[in-house]
C-alpha positions in Angstrom: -6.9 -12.2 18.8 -6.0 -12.4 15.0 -8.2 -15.3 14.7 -11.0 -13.4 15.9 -10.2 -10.7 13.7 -9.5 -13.7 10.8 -13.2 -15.1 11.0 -14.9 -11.3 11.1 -13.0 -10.6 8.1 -13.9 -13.9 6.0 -17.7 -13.0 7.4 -17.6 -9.8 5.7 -15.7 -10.6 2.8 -18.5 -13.4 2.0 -21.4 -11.0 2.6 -19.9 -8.4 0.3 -19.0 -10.7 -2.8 -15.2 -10.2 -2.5 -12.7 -13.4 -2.8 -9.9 -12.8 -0.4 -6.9 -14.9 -1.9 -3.9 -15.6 0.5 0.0 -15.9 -0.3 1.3 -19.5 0.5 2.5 -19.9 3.5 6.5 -19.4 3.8 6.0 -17.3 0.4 6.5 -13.7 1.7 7.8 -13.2 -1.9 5.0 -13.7 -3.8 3.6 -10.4 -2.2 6.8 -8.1 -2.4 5.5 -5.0 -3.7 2.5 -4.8 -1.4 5.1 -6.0 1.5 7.3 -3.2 0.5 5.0 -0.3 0.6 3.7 -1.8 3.9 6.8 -1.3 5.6 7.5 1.8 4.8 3.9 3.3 5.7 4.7 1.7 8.9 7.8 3.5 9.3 6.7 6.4 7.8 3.1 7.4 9.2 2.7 4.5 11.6 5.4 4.4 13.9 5.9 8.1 14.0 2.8 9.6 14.7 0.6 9.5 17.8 -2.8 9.8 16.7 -5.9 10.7 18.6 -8.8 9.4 16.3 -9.5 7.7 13.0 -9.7 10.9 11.2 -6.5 12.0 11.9 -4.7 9.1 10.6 -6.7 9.5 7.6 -5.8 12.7 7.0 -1.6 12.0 7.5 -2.4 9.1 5.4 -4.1 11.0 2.9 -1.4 13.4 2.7 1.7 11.1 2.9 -0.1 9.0 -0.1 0.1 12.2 -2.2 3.6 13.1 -1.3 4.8 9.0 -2.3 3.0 9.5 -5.2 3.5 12.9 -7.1 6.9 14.7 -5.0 9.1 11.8 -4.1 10.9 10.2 -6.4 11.3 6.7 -6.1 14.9 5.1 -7.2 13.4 1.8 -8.2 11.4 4.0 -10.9 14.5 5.8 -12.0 14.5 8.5 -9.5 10.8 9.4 -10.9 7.7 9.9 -9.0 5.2 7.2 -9.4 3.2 9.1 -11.2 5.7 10.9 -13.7 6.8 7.0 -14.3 3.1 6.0 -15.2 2.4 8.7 -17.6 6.4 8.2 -19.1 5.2 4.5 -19.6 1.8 5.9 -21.3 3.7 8.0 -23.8 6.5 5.9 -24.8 5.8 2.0 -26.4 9.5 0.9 -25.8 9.0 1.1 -21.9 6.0 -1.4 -22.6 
């Protein structure tokens, strides 16, 4: 099925003007971050709830995307929120 799911996606991407770029094959590196937050949305929201519609898991989503980003702080920032460690970066050159 992902092939099916492959050449709807390419269809739309073309009608819509957006370039869809692809990580080389065996390069699961050169997409880390992205791979990172994947897995742990997965774990996270994914695979522990059961959801009965679209708008549900929107709304967990929704929710858990404002908790990951202004209450939990993240040790790879320096036990800051993302968002506290954006607007540290903002105010102070030498983190630049």
């Amino acid at each position: 099925m992902p092939e099916f799911t492959a050449l709807v996606l390419s269809e739309w991407a073309e009608e819509h003007d957006v370039l869809l770029e692809f990580i080389k094959p065996g390069k699961p590196t050169q997409n880390g971050c992205i791979e990172r937050f994947n897995r742990t949305y997965r774990a996270e929201v994914l695979d522990y709830y059961l959801f009965s519609d679209l708008d549900e898991v929107r709304d967990t989503t929704s929710r858990w995307v404002m908790e990951y980003n202004k209450e939990r702080p993240h040790e790879s920032l320096g036990d800051l929120t993302p968002v506290e460690y954006r607007e540290q970066r903002a105010t102070s050159p030498e983190m630049l």
